[in-house]
N, C-alpha and C positions, 0 to 999 in steps of 0.2 A: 504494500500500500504506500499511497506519497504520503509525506510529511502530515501532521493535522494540521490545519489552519483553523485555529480559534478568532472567531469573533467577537466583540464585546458590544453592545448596544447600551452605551450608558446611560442612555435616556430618551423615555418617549416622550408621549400628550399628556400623560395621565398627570393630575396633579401633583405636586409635591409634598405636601400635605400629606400625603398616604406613606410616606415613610422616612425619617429624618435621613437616611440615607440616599435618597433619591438628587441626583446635581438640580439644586436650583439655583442659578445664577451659573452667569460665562465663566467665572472663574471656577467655580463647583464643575461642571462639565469638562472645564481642560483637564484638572484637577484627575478627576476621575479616571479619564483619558488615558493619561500621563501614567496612574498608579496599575490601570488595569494593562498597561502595554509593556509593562515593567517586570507583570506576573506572568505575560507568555502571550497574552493577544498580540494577533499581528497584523488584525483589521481593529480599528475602532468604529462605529455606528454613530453618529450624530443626530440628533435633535437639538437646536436651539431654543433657549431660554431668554428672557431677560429679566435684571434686577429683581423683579418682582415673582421670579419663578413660574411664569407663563413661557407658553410656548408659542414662538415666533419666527417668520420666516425670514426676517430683515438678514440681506447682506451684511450689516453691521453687526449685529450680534453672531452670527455663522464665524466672522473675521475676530473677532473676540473669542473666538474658542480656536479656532485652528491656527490663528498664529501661537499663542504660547504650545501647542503640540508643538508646531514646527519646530518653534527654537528651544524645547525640551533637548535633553540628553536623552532620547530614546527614538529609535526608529522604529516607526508603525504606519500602518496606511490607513488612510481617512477617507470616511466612506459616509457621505453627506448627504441626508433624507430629502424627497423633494415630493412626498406623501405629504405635507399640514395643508391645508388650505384647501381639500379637495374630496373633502368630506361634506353629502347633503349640502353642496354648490351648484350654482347652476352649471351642469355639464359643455356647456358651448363656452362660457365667460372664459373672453381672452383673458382679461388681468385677473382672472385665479390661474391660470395659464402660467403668464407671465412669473407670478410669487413663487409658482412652484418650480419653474427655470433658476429663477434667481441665485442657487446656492451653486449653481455651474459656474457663477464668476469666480468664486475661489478655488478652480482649478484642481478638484479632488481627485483622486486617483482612481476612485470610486463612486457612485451615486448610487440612489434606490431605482429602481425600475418597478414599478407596478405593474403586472402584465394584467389587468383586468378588473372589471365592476363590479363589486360584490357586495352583497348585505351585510355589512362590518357592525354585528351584535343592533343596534337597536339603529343605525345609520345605512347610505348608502355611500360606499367609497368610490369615487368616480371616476374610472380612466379609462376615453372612448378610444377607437383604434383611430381617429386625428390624432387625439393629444396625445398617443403615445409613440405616432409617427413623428412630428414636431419636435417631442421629446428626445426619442433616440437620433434625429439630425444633430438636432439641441449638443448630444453627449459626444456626436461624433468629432466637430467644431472644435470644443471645445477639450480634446480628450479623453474625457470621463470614458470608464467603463463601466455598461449598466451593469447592477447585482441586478438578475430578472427573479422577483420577490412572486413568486407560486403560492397563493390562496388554496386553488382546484383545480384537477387535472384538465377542466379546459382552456389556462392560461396556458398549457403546453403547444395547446394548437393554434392560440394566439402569436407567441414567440415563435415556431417554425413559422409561420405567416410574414412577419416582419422580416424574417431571415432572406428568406424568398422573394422579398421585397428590396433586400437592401438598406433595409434601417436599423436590422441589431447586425453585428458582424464576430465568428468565429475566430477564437475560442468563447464561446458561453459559459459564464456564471451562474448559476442557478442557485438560491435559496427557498425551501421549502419552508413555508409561515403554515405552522399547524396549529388547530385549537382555538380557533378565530370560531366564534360564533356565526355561522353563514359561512364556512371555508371546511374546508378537509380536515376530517378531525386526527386529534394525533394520537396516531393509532402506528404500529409495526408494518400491519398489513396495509395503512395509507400510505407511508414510507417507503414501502417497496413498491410499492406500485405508481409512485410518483417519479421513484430511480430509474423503472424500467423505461419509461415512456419518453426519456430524455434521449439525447443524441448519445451513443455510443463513445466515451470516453472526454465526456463531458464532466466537468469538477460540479459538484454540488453540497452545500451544506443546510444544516435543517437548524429552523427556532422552534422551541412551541412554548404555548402561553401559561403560566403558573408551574404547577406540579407536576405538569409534563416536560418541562422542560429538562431537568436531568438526564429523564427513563431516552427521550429523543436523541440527546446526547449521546449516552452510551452506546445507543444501537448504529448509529452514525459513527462512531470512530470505529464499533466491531466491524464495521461494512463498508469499510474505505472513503463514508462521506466524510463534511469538516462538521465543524459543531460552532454553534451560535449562543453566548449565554449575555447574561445582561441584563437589568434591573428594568428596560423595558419591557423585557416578560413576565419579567416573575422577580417577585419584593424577596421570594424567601429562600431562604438555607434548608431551614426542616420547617416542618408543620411547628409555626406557633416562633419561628426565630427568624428576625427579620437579615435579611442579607446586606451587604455591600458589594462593588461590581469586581474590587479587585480579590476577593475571599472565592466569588464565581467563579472566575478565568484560575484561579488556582487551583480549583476543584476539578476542573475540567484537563486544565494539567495534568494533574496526578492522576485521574484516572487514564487519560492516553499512557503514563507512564506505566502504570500497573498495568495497562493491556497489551504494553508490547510498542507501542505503533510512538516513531519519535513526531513528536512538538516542530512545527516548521517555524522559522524564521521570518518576518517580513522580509528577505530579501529572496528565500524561497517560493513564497506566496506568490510574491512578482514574478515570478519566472512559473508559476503552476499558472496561471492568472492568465497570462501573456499582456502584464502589466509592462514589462521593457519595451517593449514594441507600441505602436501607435494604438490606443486603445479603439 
């Protein structure tokens, strides 16, 4: 198997308020960044916050978190959400459009890719195959490479579509987002059957939401995927003890290590990615 590639999502939407550990504020977010890339991530996840610990999609704040990564003493790759703002919006609106481009100026290495529209628990998450043509021009411009983020196995047939189009382009990323209320539940047997359906030696890693997210984990480093952990899924350590993101990415460590399979490097990653090359 290749190297694991650990991801860390140090923060999403949800309020901060749900757990003192959760980054609220730009400096909380690098912070976080910083300490979880330090335990073995070699992607970090971004959501922006401001002062107030809301969640925002201003370039200024995105620039308020990704410069201190940068000029940290640690190398990690930054993989910057372009999902806020596109929730229960009106699906045509250019400037929700636009807000959620926005985070392409700070030239990540990385971005999210939504590959499709789904009932996101009591909302509708909105991404039409315009805006997500637009989008992957958007990523190509500007370098980004999309993470193409799998709710259900019909965003597979979404992403072969664009391929065949010429708007997403080989090597493919894939992250499988399990446990979403209206998405593919995370199950072993959703799992597999979301790995079969992809391109043939295509990299792929799995999140899932709460108390699944471990068990997803594990099966994923046994099974050659990467694994995704991070306080945007899940607040907890055990039942009843709340987490932090760098205790997670350590966890997630150790067991690639008790399984045998080594921890990749961010400089690994880029080369599993085919981050060196034009994205």
């Amino acid at each position: 198997m290749d190297p694991l590639i650990i991801s860390c999502a140090v923060t999403g939407d949800q309020p901060a308020s749900l757990s003192p550990h959760v980054p609220a504020t730009p400096a909380d977010v690098a912070r976080a960044a910083i300490e979880a890339a330090r335990e073995g991530a070699a992607i970090v996840h971004i959501h922006a916050r401001n002062e107030n610990g809301e969640s925002v999609g201003s370039v200024d704040y995105f620039r308020r978190i990704v410069d201190p990564i940068r000029s940290a003493d640690v190398d990690v790759i930054i993989n910057l959400t372009t999902s806020f703002g596109g929730v229960s919006e009106d699906i045509w609106d250019q400037d929700v459009w636009e807000r959620r481009f926005a985070p392409l100026e700070m030239r990540p290495e990385i971005a999210s890719f939504d590959c499709g529209t789904l009932n996101f628990d009591e909302y509708v998450f909105q991404n039409s195959l315009p805006f997500l043509r637009l989008l992957g021009k958007r990523m190509q411009a500007a370098g980004v490479k999309p993470e193409l983020e799998i709710f259900d196995a019909g965003m597979i047939g979404t992403v072969a579509r664009l391929v065949d189009e010429g708007v997403l382009r080989e090597p493919l990323w894939f992250q499988f987002v399990l446990g979403v209320p209206g998405g593919a539940p995370a199950t072993e047997r959703e799992l597999m059957h979301l790995r079969s359906s992809i391109p043939a030696g295509a990299p792929w890693s799995v999140c899932a939401l709460g108390r699944n997210q471990l068990p997803m984990n594990a099966v994923a480093i046994a099974t050659g995927g990467h694994a995704r952990t991070g306080l945007e899924d899940n607040l907890y350590y055990r039942k009843g003890e709340l987490a932090d993101n760098a205790r997670l990415v350590e966890r997630v460590r150790r067991l690639a290590e008790t399984l045998e399979r080594p921890v990749a490097s961010p400089a690994q990653a880029r080369e599993m990615l085919g981050l060196s090359a034009d994205a």
